[in-house]
C-alpha positions in Angstrom: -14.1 -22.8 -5.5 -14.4 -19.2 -6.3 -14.3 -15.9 -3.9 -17.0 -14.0 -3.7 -16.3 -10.2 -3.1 -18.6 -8.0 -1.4 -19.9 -4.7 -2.8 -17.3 -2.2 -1.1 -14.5 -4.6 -2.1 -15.4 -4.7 -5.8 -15.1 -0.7 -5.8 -11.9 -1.1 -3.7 -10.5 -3.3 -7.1 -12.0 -0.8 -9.3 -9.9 1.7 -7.8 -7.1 -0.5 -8.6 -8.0 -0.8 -12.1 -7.9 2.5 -12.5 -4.8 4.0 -10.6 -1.4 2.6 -10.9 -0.4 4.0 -7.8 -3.2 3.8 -4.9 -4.1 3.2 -1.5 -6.3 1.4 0.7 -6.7 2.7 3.6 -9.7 0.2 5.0 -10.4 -1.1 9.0 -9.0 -4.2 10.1 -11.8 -6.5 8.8 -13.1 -5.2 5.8 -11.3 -7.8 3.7 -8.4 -5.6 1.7 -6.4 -8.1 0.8 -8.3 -10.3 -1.7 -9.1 -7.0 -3.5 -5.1 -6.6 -4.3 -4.7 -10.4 -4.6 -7.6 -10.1 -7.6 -5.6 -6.8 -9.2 -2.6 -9.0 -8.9 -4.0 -11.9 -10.9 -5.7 -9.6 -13.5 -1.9 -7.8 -14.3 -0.3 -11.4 -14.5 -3.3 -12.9 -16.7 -2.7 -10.2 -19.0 0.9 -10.2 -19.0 1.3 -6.6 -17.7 3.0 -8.1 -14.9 6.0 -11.0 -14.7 6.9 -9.8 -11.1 5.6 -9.1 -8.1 6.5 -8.0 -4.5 4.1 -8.3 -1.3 5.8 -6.7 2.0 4.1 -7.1 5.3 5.0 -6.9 8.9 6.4 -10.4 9.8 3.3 -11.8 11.9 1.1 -11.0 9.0 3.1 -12.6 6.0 1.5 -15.3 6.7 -2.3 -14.4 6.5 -1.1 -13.3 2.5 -0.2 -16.9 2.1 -3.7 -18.3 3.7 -5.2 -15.9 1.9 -3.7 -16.9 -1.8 -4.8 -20.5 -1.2 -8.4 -19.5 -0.8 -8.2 -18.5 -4.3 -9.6 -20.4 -7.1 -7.6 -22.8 -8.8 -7.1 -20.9 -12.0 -6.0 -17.6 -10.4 -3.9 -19.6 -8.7 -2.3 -20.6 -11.6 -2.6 -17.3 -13.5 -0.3 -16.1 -10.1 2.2 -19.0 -9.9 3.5 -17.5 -13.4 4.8 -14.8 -11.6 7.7 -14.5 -9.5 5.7 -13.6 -6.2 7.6 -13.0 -3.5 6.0 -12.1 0.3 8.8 -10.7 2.4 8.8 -9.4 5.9 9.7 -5.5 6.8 12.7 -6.4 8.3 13.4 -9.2 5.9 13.3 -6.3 2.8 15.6 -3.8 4.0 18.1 -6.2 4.4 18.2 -8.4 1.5 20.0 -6.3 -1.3 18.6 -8.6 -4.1 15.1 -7.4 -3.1 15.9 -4.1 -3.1 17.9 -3.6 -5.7 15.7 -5.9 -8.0 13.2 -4.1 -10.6 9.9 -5.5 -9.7 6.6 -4.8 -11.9 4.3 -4.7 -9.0 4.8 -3.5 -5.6 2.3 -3.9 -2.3 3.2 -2.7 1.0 0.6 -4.2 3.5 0.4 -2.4 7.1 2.0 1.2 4.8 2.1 2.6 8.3 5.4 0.7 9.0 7.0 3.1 6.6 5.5 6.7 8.1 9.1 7.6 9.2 11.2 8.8 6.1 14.5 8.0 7.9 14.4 4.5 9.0 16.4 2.1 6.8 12.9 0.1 6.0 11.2 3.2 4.9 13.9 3.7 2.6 14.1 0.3 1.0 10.5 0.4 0.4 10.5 3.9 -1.4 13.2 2.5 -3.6 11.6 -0.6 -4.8 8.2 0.8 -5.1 9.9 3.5 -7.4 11.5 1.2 -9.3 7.8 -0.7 -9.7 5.0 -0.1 -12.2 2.1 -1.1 -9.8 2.3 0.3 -6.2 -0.5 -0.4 -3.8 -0.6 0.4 0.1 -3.1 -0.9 2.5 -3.5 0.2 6.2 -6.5 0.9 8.3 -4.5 3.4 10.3 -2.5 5.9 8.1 -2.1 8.2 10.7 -1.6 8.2 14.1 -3.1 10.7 16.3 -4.0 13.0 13.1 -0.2 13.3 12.3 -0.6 14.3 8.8 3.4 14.0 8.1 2.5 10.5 8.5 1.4 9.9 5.0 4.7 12.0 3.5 6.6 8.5 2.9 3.1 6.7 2.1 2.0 9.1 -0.6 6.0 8.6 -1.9 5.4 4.8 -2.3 2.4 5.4 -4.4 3.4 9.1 -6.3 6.7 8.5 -6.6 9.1 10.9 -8.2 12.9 10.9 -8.2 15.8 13.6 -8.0 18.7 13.7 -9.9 20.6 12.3 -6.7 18.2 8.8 -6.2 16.4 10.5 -3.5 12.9 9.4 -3.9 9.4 12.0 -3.0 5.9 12.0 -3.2 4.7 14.1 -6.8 1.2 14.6 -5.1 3.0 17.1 -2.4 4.3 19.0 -4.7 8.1 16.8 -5.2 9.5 18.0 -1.8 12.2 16.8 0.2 10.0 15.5 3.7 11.7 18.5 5.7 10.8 20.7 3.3 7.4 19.7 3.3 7.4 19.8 6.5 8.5 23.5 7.6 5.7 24.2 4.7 2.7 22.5 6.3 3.4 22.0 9.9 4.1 24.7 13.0 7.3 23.5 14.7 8.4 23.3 18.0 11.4 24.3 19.8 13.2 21.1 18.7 12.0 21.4 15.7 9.1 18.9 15.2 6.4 19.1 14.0 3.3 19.4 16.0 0.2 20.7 14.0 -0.8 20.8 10.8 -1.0 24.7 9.0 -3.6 23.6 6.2 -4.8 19.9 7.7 -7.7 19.5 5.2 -5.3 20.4 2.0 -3.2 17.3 3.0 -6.5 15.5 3.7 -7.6 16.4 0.3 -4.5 15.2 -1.5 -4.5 12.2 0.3 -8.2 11.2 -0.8 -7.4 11.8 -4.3 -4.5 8.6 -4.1 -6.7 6.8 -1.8 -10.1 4.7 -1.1 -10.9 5.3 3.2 -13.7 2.5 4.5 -14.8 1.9 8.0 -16.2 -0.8 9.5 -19.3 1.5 10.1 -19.4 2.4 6.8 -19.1 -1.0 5.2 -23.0 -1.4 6.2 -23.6 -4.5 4.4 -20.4 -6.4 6.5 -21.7 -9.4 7.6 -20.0 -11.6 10.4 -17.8 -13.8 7.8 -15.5 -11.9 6.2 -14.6 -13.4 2.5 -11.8 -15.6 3.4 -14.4 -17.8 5.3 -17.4 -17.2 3.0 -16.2 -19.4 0.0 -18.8 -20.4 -2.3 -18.3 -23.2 -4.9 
């Protein structure tokens, strides 16, 4: 048995090809996981890849599993070659031989678990990812309530680039610290948060360089299967 992928996804995994570093920021729905999954299988069919690393909230490790044995049999294979690991958040951050592994690929599912630069789980994911060859992100909600500093620790997982001290920033915003960035692009308030955006359509634009943004409205051609029930043989 074989997946099919629709139109939008195929230019989702064209992306992929393309961009060592990328993000998928597609609607619940749309079917960005088998897009990665296919990347995935391509890098260890090749041998560009002996590693790999899938981090996802805890409830949804699960649907990564379903979701690999939907796959044909000889992707299957091409993958079980690998050392694949799918690991929760939580699980990550406190597992020191996950984090302080080097592994060749890197996918952090739900990227919006990681918007806050200070949290121990942010952390652990910017270090792996910029330790990693491949780094993908996937969300359908990068930012919440048009925060824009949102995407500081996303855009680091993807564009990483490191000081001479380990700490770990995004290249695309220009190598900054995040509260450096921060008193650059956002008015502050009296406790010194942020709380609008100076330039919000310069961030937008970096952002859409690193990334591929799909709706459900805009996927046109979504039918009511999505492809992990539409298997044809």
């Amino acid at each position: 048995m074989a997946i099919e992928l629709f139109d939008y996804q195929k230019t989702a995994l064209s992306y992929l090809r393309l961009n060592d570093g990328f993000a998928l920021f597609m609607d619940q729905g749309t079917g960005k996981t088998f897009p990665v999954l296919f990347r995935l299988e391509e890098l260890a069919r090749t041998g560009r890849i002996e590693s790999a690393l899938i981090v996802a909230p805890a409830a949804v490790c699960a649907s990564w599993h379903d979701k690999l044995a939907k796959m044909d049999f000889g992707m299957q294979v091409n993958l079980s070659k690998i050392r694949m690991e799918i690991v929760s958040y939580d699980l990550l951050w406190r597992r020191k031989e996950y984090v302080d592994r080097v592994w060749d690929a890197v996918v952090l599912d739900e990227s919006h678990y990681i918007k806050t630069p200070s949290t121990k789980r942010t952390k652990a994911c910017l270090k792996v990812c910029s330790m990693a060859y491949y780094r993908y992100i996937l969300t359908g909600t990068p930012m919440s309530n048009g925060h824009a500093w949102d995407m500081w620790s996303q855009m680091a997982a993807i564009d990483p680039v490191t000081d001479g001290r380990g700490c770990i920033y995004p290249r695309c915003f220009g190598g900054d610290s995040y509260y450096k960035w921060i008193e650059r692009v956002a008015y502050m308030n009296q406790y010194h948060k942020p709380y609008k955006c100076r330039d919000l359509p310069a961030i937008q634009d970096t952002v859409a360089e690193h990334s591929f943004r799909l709706t459900k409205e805009e996927a046109l051609t979504l039918p009511d299967k999505m492809p992990d029930e539409v298997i044809h043989v």
